[in-house]
C-alpha positions in Angstrom: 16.4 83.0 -105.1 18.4 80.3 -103.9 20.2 79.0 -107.2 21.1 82.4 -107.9 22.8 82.8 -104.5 24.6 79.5 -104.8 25.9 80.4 -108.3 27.1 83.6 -108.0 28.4 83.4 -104.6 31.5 84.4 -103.0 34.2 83.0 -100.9 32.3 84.4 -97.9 28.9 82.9 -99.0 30.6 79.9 -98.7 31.7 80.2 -96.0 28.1 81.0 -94.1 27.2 78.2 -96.5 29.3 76.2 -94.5 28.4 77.5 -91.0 25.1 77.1 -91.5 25.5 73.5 -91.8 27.3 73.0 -89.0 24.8 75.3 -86.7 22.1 73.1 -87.6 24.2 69.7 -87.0 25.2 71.8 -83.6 21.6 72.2 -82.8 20.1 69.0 -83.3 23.2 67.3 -81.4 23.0 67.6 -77.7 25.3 68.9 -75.6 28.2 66.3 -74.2 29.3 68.5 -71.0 26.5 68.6 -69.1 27.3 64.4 -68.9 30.6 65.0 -69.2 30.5 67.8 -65.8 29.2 64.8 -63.6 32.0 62.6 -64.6 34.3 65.5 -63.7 33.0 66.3 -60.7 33.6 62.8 -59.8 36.9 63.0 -60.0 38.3 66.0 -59.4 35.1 67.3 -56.7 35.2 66.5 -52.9 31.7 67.6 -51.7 30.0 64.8 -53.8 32.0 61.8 -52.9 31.5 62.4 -49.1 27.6 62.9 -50.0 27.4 59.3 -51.4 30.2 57.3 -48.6 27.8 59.2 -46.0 25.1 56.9 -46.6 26.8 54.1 -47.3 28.5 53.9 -43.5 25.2 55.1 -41.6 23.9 52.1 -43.8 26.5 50.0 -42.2 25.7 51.5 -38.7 22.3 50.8 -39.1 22.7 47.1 -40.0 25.2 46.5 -36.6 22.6 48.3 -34.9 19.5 46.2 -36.2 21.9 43.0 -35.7 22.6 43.8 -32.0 19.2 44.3 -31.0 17.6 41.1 -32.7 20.2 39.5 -31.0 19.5 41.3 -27.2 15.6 40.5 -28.5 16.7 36.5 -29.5 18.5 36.5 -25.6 15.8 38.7 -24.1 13.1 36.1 -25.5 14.4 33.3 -24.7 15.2 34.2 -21.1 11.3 34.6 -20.5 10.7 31.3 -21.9 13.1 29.2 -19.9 11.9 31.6 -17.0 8.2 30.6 -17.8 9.0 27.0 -17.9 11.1 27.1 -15.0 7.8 28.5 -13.1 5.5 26.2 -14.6 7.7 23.6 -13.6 7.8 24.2 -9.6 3.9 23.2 -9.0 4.1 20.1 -10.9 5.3 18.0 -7.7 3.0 19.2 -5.1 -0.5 19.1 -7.8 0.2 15.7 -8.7 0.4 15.2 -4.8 -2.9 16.7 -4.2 -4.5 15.3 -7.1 -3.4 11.5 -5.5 -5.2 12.9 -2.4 -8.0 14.2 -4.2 -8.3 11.1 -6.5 -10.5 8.0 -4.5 -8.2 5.3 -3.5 -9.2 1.9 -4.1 -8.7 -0.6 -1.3 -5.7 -2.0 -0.5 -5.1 -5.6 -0.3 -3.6 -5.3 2.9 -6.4 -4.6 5.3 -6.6 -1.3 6.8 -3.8 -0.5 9.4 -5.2 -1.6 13.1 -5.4 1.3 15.6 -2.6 1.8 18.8 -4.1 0.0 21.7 -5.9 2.0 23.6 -7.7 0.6 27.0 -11.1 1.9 26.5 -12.7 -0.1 24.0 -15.8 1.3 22.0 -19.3 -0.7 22.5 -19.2 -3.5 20.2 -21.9 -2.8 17.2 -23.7 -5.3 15.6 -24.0 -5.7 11.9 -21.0 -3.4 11.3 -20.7 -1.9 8.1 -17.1 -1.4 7.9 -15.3 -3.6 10.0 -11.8 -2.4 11.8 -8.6 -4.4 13.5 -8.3 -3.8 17.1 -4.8 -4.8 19.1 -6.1 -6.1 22.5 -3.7 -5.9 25.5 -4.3 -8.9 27.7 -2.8 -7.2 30.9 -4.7 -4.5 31.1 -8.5 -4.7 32.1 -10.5 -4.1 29.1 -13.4 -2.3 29.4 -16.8 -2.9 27.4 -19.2 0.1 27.4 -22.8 -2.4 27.5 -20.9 -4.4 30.3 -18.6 -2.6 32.6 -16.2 -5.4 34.0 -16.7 -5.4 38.5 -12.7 -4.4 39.4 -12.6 -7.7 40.7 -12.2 -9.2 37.3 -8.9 -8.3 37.2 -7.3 -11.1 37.9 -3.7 -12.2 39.1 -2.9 -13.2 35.7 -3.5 -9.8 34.3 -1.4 -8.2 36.8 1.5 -10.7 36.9 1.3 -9.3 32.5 1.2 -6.0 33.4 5.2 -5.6 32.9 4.5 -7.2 29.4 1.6 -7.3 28.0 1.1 -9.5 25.4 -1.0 -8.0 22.5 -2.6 -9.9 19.9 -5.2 -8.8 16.9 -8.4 -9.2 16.5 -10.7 -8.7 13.1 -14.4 -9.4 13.8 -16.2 -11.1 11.0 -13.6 -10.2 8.2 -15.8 -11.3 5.2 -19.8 -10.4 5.3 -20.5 -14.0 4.4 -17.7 -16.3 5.1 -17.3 -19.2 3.5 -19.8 -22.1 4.7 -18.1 -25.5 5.7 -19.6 -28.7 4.6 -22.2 -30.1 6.4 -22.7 -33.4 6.9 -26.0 -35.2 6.2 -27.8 -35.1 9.5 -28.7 -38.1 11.2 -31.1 -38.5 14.3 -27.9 -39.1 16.6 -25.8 -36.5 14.5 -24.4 -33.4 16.9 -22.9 -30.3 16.0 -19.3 -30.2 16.9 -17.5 -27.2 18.6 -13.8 -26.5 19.0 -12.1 -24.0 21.4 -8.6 -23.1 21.1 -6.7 -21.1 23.6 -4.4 -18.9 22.3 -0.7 -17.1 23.6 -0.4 -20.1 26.1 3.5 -20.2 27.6 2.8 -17.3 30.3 0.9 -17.7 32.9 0.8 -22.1 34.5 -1.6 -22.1 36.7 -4.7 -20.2 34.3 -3.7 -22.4 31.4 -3.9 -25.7 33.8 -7.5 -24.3 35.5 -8.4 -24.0 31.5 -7.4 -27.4 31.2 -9.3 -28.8 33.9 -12.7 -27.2 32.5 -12.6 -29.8 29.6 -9.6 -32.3 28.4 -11.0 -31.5 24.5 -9.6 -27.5 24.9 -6.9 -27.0 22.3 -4.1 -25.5 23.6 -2.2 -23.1 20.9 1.5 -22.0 22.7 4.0 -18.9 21.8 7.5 -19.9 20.4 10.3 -19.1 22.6 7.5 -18.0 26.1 8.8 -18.1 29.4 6.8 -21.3 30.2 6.1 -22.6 26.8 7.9 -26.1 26.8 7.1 -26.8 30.3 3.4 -26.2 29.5 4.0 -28.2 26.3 5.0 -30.5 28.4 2.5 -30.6 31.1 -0.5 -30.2 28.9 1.1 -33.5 26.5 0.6 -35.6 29.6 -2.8 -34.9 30.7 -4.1 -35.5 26.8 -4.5 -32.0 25.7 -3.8 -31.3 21.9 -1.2 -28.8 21.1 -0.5 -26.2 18.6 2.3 -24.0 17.6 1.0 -20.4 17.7 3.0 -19.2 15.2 3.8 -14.8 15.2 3.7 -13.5 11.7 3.9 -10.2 10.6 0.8 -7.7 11.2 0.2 -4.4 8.9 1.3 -2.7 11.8 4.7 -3.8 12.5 7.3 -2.8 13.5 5.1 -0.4 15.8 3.5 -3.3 16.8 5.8 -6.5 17.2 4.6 -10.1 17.0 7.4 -11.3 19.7 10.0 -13.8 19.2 10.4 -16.6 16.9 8.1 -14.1 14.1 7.9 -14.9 10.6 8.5 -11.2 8.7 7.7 -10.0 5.2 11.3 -8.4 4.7 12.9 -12.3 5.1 14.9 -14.3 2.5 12.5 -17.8 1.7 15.5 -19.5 3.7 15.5 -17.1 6.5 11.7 -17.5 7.0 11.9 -21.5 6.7 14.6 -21.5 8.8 13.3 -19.5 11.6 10.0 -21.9 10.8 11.4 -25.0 12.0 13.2 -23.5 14.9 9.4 -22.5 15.6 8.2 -25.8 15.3 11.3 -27.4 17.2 10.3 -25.2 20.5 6.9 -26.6 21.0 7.0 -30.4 21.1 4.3 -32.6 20.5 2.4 -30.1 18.3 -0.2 -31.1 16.2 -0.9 -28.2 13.9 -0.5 -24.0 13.6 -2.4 -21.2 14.0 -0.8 -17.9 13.1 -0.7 -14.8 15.9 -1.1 -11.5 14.3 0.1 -12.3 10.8 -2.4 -9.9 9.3 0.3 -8.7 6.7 2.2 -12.2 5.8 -0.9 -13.7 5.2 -1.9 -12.0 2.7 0.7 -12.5 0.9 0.3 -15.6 -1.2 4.5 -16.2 -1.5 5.4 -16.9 2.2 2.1 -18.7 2.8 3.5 -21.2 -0.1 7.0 -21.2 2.1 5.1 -21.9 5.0 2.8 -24.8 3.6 6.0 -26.2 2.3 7.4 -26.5 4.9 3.8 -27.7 7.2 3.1 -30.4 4.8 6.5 -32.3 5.2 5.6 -32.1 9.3 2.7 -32.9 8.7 0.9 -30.7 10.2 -3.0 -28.7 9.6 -2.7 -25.1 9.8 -6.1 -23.0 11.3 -6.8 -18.9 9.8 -7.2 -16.8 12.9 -8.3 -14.9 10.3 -6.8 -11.3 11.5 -7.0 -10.3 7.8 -9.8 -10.4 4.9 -7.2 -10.9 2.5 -5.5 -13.7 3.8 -4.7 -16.5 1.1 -4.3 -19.3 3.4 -7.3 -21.2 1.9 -6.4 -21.1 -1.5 -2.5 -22.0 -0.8 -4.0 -24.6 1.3 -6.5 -26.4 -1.5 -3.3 -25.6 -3.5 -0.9 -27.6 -1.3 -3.1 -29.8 0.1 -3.3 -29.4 2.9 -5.5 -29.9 6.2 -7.0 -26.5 6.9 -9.9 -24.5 8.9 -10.5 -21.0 10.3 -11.5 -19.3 13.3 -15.6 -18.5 13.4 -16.1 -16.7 16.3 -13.8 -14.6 18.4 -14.7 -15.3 22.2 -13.2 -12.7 24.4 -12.5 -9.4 22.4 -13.4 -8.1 25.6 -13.0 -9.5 28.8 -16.3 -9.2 30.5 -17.9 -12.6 31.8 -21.5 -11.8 30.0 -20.0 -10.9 27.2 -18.1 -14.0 26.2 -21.2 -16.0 27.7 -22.4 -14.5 24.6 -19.8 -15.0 21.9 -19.8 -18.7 23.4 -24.0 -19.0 22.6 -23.0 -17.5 19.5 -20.5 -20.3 18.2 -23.0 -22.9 19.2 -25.7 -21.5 16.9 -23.1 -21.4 14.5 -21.9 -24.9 15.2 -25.9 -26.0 14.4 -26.2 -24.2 11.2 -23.3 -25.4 9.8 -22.7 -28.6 11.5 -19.3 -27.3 13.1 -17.9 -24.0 14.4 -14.3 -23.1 16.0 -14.1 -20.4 18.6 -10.4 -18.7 19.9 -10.0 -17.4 23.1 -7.6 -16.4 25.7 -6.2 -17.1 29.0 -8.0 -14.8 30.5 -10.2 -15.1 34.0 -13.4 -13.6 32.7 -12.9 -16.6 29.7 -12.2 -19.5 32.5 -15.5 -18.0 34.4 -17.5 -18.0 31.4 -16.2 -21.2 30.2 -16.9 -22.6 33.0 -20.5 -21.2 33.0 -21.7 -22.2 30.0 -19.9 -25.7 29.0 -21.9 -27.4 30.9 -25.3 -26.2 29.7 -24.0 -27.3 25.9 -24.1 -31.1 26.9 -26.2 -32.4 24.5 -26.5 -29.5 22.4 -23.1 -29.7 20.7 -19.8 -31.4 21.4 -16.3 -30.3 22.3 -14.2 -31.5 20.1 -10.2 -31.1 19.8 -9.2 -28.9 16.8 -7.8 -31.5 14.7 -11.4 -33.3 13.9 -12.6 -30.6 12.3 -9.5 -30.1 9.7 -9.7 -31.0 5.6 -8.6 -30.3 2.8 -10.4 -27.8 1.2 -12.3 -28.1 -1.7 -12.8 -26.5 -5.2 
């Protein structure tokens, strides 16, 4: 069928010949306007541009939105943590306060700070664990609880001090087992020797000359810059009593409590405190050797002891530890220096009660015997001129009074 069409055709077969071609070309060719409408609409529309510039500037809304509030958030978070360290800061001060006072404290060198003088004195106990200073006021009647002092013990030279008392320290047995002096081999003739010194002499004459008169060998120890101290320097020179410069240092307690004039302070240049040292020295002539009064600060402190030995040495003269402190280095700066030393043994008359320095005298002569010598301090003080008086006397034979300065040495070690 089909050649015969193509052969005889007409001009109008050819034609649909042609059509048909081009239908089928149409048909299996897609359509360009529905891409190209888009590309109009584009152009020429105004609903479809504003649909997509819409979301392009909430877009841009949103981002300044999300940037502000990170930031408030950055500002917000920070805030709370400078406020958090800011209140974890405050305690710091007062916990690490509390902790100190909470934590144990080890022991100073210093030895602990003496009490304010107080004229009712507890009962002396025996084998004291912990041992404390006490500042004893030689004007006022001290009272002792085992032996209450008679009124009458009060004497004239406790009331001519009452305007000024003169207070002085005193540390009982300051080390449990204090060091043992060097005993000499005994012999069948051999006696233990004794030594009493009177301390804070340059007040009251006529005790300190009584004192005298109970035994030539009492060492006299007198106050820089007393009332009467060169006149009883004097005095006491020319009836063959031994002299000593009782030299103030600084306690722990000062400047509540102040060692009087001509004192020797921690707070002094080197040639402020050697200075005031030989002015010191110059005020008592015909001294022999020092003991300190208080001092239970300055010497402890190795620096101004080596000052002071400096300065003892070139005089020559021995220096003897009242021992107000259990840290005092005067030993060691001694042996350093070389220099004559001793220490106090027994306190006599921490309270002034005639029984009770009885006592503390019976006491230094048992210590005299274990250890071949003892030295005892005292004060001028009528209960110590009764009791002195008492029991000198019974210790002839016993033990000998001896002057201060024969039971000095170097120390050794």
């Amino acid at each position: 069928m089909s050649p015969t069409k193509s052969t005889g055709g007409t001009k109008k077969n050819q034609s649909k010949t042609t059509k048909v071609p081009a239908l089928k070309k149409a048909a299996q060719k897609p359509s360009p306007k529905p891409k190209k409408k888009p590309r109009a609409t584009r152009k020429t529309g105004t609903k479809q541009p504003d649909k997509k510039k819409n979301p392009g500037t909430f877009h841009e809304v949103k981002k300044t939105v999300l940037g502000i509030a990170i930031l408030l958030a950055v500002c917000l978070t920070t805030a709370m943590l400078v406020d958090i360290f800011l209140k974890a800061g405050r305690p710091v001060a007062p916990e690490t306060q509390t902790d100190k006072k909470k934590a144990p404290v080890a022991p100073p060198q210093a030895p602990a700070p003496t009490p304010p003088e107080d004229n009712s004195l507890p009962t002396p106990k025996k084998d004291r664990s912990a041992i404390e200073p006490k500042l004893i006021t030689k004007a006022e009647g001290l009272k002792e609880k085992q032996h209450p002092p008679d009124k009458s013990t009060i004497t004239k030279t406790q009331v001519h001090k009452k305007g000024s008392a003169i207070v002085y320290e005193v540390y009982d047995d300051v080390t449990p087992t204090p060091p043992k002096k060097v005993v000499p081999p005994k012999r069948n003739d051999f006696v233990p020797q004794i030594a009493i010194i009177i301390d804070d002499i340059g007040y009251d004459k006529e005790l300190t000359m009584d004192l005298l008169n109970i035994d030539k060998n009492i060492t006299f120890a007198i106050l820089p810059f007393s009332p009467a101290g060169t006149q009883l320097a004097h005095s006491l020179s020319a009836k063959g009593a031994e002299l000593m410069l009782h030299l103030p240092m600084e306690p722990t307690q000062y400047p509540k409590v102040n060692p009087g004039p001509g004192a020797l302070l921690s707070e002094m240049s080197p040639d402020e405190l050697l200075s005031q040292l030989h002015k010191d020295i110059h005020a008592i002539p015909g001294t022999v050797g020092v003991n300190n009064h208080m001092g239970s600060r300055l010497t402890a402190d190795s620096n101004k002891m080596n000052q002071i030995f400096t300065v003892l040495k070139q005089n020559n003269l021995f220096f003897i530890d009242s021992r107000t402190s259990a840290e005092s280095k005067a030993e060691q700066c001694a042996r350093m220096f070389q220099l004559k030393f001793s220490h106090r043994d027994v306190f006599l008359d921490n309270f002034q009660n005639v029984e009770y320095i009885s006592g503390q005298i019976k006491k230094l002569i048992k210590e005299a015997k274990e250890n071949g010598s003892a030295i005892g301090i005292g004060h001028p003080h009528q209960a110590t001129l009764d009791a002195l008086k008492r029991e000198l006397p019974k210790t002839r034979g016993k033990v000998r009074l001896v002057p201060v300065s024969r039971l000095v040495e170097v120390p050794s070690g």
